[in-house]
Every structure is written in C-alpha cells, then in structure tokens.
N, C-alpha and C positions, 0 to 999 in steps of 0.2 A: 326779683320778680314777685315772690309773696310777701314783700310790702308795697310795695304799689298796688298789685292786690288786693290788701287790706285797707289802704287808704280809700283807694277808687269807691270801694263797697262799703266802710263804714262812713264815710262824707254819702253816698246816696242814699244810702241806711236811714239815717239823721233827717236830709231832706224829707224823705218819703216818708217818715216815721212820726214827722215832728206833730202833726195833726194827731195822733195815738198820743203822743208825751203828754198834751194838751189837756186831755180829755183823763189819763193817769191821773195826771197831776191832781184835777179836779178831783175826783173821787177819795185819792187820800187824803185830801187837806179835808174833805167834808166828810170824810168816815173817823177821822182820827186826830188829836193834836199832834203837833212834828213836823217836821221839814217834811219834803216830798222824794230828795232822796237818801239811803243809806251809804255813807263809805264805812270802810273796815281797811289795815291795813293787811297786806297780802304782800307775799316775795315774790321777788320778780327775777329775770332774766339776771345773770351774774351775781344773785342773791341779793340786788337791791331791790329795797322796798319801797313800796307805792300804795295809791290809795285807788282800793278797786269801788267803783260807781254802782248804786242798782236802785229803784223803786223803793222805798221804804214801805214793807211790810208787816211791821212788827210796831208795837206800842212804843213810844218813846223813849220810856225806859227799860226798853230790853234788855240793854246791854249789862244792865245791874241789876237784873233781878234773874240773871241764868245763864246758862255756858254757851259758849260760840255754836255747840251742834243743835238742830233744833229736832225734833221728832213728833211725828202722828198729829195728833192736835193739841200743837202749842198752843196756851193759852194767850200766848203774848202776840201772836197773829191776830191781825187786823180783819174784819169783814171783807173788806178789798185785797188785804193781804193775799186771802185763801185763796182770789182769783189770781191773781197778778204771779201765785206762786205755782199753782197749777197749772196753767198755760206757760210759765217761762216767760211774761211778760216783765215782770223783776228785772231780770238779768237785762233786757235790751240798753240800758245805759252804757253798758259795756262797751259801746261803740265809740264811745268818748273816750275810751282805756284805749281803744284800738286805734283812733285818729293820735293820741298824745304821744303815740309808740308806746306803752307800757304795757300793751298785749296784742296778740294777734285772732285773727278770726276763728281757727282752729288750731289747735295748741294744749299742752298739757294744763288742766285746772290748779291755778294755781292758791297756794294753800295759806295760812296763817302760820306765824313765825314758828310758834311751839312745835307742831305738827312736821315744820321742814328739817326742823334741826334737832325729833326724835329717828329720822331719816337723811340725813346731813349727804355720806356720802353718794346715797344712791340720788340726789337730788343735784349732786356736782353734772351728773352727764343731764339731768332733767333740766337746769335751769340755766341752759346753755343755748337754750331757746327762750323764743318769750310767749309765757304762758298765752291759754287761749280761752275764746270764749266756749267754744263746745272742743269737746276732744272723744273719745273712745270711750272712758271713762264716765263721762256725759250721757250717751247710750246705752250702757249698761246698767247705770243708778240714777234713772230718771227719778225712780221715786224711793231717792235714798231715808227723807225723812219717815217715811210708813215700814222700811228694812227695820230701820235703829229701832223704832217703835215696840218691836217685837221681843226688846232684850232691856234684862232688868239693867244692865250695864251700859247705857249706848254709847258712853265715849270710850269704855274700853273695848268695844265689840269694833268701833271705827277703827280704833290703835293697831288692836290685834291682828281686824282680818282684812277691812273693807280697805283700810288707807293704804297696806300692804299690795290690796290688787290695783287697786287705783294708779298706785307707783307701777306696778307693771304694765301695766296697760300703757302708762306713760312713757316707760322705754321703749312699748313696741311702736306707738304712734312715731318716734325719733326716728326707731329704727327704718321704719317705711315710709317716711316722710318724701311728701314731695307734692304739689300745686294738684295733681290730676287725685292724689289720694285726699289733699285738702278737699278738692268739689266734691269727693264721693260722702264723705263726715256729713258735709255740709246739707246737702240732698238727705242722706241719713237725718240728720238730725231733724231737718222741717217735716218730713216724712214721719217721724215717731211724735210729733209734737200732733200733727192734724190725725192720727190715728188713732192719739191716743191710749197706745197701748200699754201693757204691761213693764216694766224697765228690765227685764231677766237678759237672761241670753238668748238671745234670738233668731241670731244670722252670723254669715261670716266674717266681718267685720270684726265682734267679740268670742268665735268659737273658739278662736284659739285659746282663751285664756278661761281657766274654767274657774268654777266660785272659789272666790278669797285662795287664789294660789297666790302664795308669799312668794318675793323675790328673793334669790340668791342672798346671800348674806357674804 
C-alpha cells in the first residue's frame, strides 16, 4: 500500500509540478553556469547505492572546492540557490528517486556512504526501509545548515551529536511507521514549510526525542 502511495503521489507530483521545474530550471541556468540538476550518491534501502536528484544550488564547482556539509552562508550557493534552499524547492526532484523506487515519500533521510558506515550497525535496522524524502528528522533540522553554522567544528558537531539524533529519530519513525502516520509527516512537513518557522523542537511529533540524544550503542 505505501508504494502505490508513493507512486500515485510522486507521478501527480511531477505533472502538477512540472510548470515550477520549468520555470527552476530557468533561473539556474541564467543565475549560474552548470547543469540544472545536482545528484550525489546516497545509500539506500539494503545498503545499495543510488543517485539522489535535486535543483543544483551550488556553483559548479562545489564539490572540489569543500566538504559534502554546507553551513550558514556558503559561499559556494547560488543567488537562486538561497531560494531554492530556503523554501525546500531543491529537494522536489526527489520525486523522480520516489517514482524509480529508490525512495519513498516519507522515510528515514537517507545519507552518504562515509556517514552510514561511521554508524553501520544502527543503519542495518534503518535501511531496511527505503529512505524518504521528509522524515522526523526533516522537522526537527529544517535549518540544519544556520545549527552547524554556530560551531567552529561543523562536521564534527554533525558526527558527534546531530547525526546521532537524526539516527534516532530514524528508528523511531520505523518504529511507528505506518500510511496514517506517513500523512501526518507529510501535513507536518508542508505545514513547517508555509509557516516558516523555526526548525527546533516543537510538537509532538519530535518531543520525544530531545537535543542530540545519542542512540544506544
């Protein structure tokens, strides 16, 4: 049932969408040299990897001139980047990951290789599913790049504490998983996106889990 789900909704996704892609596209080809979109690869479901889809926000040469985390005001962001990544309009290619089967609508965020295999086994029961495009995790660190920001260390502040909650957050999404708690993410998520709020903890959805609690070891 939560793929057909996922189909249903990322094919109408697409249609309805595809006037916005249009109009994307435009802006970064005329804000920036580069393709119009970024892939990166990312693990997936049984720990195979794929190539996750999104808006190319970033200068051509990103990828060699700085590390996969980005923070506060990257300089390597695009004019259109900053909007594309403030709104979550970036991400909407994702529905191409979610029509190809390599993710689903809501789902744990799935991660680059280094990152899964500093966390291997707690990733055995996460990628047992196939990653998603919002999850719990998503809600909680809307504005993860302005957190990292704040720390002279930001990939080791992601290591230590954020990617730690992130993974819990992601067994808890398993743990409650199910289509009716899929539509409430989902509703959450469009919901923090047009309110524009804060990314903290805010509701019930994230109280359970409180800042940067590490999983079980």
């Amino acid at each position: 049932m939560k793929r057909g789900f996922d189909i249903i909704a990322a094919l109408l996704g697409l249609i309805v969408l595809a006037p916005l892609f249009a109009i994307v596209a435009v802006l970064i080809k005329a804000d920036s040299a580069g393709p119009v979109f970024f892939r990166q690869e990312r693990i997936g479901k049984g720990f195979h990897p794929f190539w996750i889809y999104k808006f190319r926000t970033m200068t051509q040469d990103a990828p060699l001139t700085g590390g996969v985390l980005t923070t506060g005001v990257d300089p390597r962001i695009t004019r259109a980047g900053h909007l594309l990544r403030q709104t979550k309009i970036d991400e909407l290619p994702q529905l191409i990951n979610v029509l190809r089967g390599d993710m689903s609508l809501v789902g744990p965020r799935p991660e680059v290789r280094r990152y899964v295999e500093l966390f291997r086994h707690h990733y055995d029961m996460i990628l047992a599913v196939r990653p998603g495009i919002t999850d719990l995790a998503s809600l909680k660190y809307r504005d993860e790049a302005a957190i990292l920001a704040r720390f002279e260390n930001p990939e080791a502040e992601y290591v230590r504490h954020i990617l730690p909650d992130k993974i819990w957050l992601a067994e808890e999404y398993i743990r409650r998983s199910s289509l009716v708690f899929d539509l409430i993410v989902i509703f959450k998520t469009f919901m923090k996106l047009i309110s524009r709020r804060n990314s903290g903890q805010d509701d019930h959805l994230e109280s359970s889990s409180p800042a940067y609690r590490k999983p079980p070891v």
